[in-house]
Each structure stands twice: as structure tokens, then as C-alpha cells.
C-alpha positions as CSV (number, residue, x, y, z in Angstrom):
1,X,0.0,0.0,0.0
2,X,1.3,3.3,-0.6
3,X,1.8,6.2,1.6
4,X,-0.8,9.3,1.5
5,X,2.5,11.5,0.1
6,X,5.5,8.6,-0.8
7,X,7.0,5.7,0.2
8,X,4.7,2.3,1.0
9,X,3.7,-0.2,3.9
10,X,3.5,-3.8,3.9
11,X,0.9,-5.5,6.0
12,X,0.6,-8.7,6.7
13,X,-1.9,-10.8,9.4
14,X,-0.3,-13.7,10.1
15,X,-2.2,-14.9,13.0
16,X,-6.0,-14.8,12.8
17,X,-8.8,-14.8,15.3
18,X,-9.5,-16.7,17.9
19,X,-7.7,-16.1,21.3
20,X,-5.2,-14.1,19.6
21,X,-3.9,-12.0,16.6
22,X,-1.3,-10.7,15.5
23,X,-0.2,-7.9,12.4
24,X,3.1,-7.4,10.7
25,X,3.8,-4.0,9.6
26,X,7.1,-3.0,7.4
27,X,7.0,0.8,6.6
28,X,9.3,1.3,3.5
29,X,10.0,5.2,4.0
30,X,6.3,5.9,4.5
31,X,6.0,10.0,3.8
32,X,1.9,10.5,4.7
33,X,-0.3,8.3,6.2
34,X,-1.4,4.0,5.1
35,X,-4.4,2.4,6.7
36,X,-5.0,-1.4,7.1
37,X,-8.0,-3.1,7.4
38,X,-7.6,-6.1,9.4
39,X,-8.5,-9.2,7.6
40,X,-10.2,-10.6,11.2
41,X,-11.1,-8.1,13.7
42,X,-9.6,-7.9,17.0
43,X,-11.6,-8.2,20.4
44,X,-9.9,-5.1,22.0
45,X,-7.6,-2.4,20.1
46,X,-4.4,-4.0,19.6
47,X,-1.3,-3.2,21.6
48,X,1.8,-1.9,19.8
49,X,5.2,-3.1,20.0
50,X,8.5,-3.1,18.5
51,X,11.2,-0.6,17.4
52,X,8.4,1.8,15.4
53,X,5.4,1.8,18.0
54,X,4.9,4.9,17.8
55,X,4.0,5.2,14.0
56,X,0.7,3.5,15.1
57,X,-1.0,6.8,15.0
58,X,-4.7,5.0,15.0
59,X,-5.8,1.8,16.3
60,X,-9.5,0.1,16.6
61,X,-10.5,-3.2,16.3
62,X,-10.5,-3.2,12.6
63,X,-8.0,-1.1,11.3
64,X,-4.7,0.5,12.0
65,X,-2.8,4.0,10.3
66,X,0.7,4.3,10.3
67,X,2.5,7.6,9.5
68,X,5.9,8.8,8.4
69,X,9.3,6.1,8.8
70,X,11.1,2.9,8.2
71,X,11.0,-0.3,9.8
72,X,8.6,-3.4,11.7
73,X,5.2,-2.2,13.7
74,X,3.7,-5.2,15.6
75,X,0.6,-5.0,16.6
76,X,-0.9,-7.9,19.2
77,X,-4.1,-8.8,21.2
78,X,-7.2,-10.7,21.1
């Protein structure tokens, strides 16, 4: 998906569901915003994690937007 101004995100849900979910974010110089869908919705707002946590700018049970870097965003819950 490409970013609102430049550069792209990759998502990816690997885990879906059930007691617990998990999405796999690699912004690729992301300039702007990207929003995700999830392909199953979470119980609660997911939790972010890992070394770009804060690009999670928005999160709900169905979708998430990342803004403006490079590198993983993790996102897990249930």
C-alpha cells in the first residue's frame, strides 16, 4: 500500500482470530499516512510493539494507520 505522500507499507496478518492476533507492519520510508484493514477483527484495540510503536498513530479493532518512517510495527491482542 502506498503512503498518502510517498513511500509504502506492507501488511501482513499472520495470525488470525481466535484467542489471539497478530499484524506485521514494514514501513518502506512511509512520507503521509497507510491504513489497514484487518482481515479478522480484533476483540480489544491491539497493543503496539516493537522498534516503530509509535508510528501506530490510530488503532481500533479493525484497522490501524501508520505515519511517516522505516522499519517493523507489531501489533498484538485478542
Amino acid at each position: 500500500m502506498n503512503g498518502s505522500t510517498s513511500g509504502s507499507a506492507i501488511f501482513s496478518q499472520p495470525f488470525l482470530g481466535g484467542n489471539y492476533g497478530k499484524v506485521v507492519i514494514y514501513l518502506n520510508s512511509l512520507n503521509g499516512t497507510a491504513t489497514y484493514t484487518f482481515l479478522a477483527s480484533f476483540q480489544h484495540a491491539p497493543a503496539a510493539l516493537g522498534p516503530q510503536a509509535a508510528a501506530a498513530t490510530a488503532i481500533s479493532t479493525t484497522s490501524v494507520t501508520g505515519s511517516g518512517t522505516t522499519g517493523f510495527l507489531f501489533l498484538e491482542g485478542f
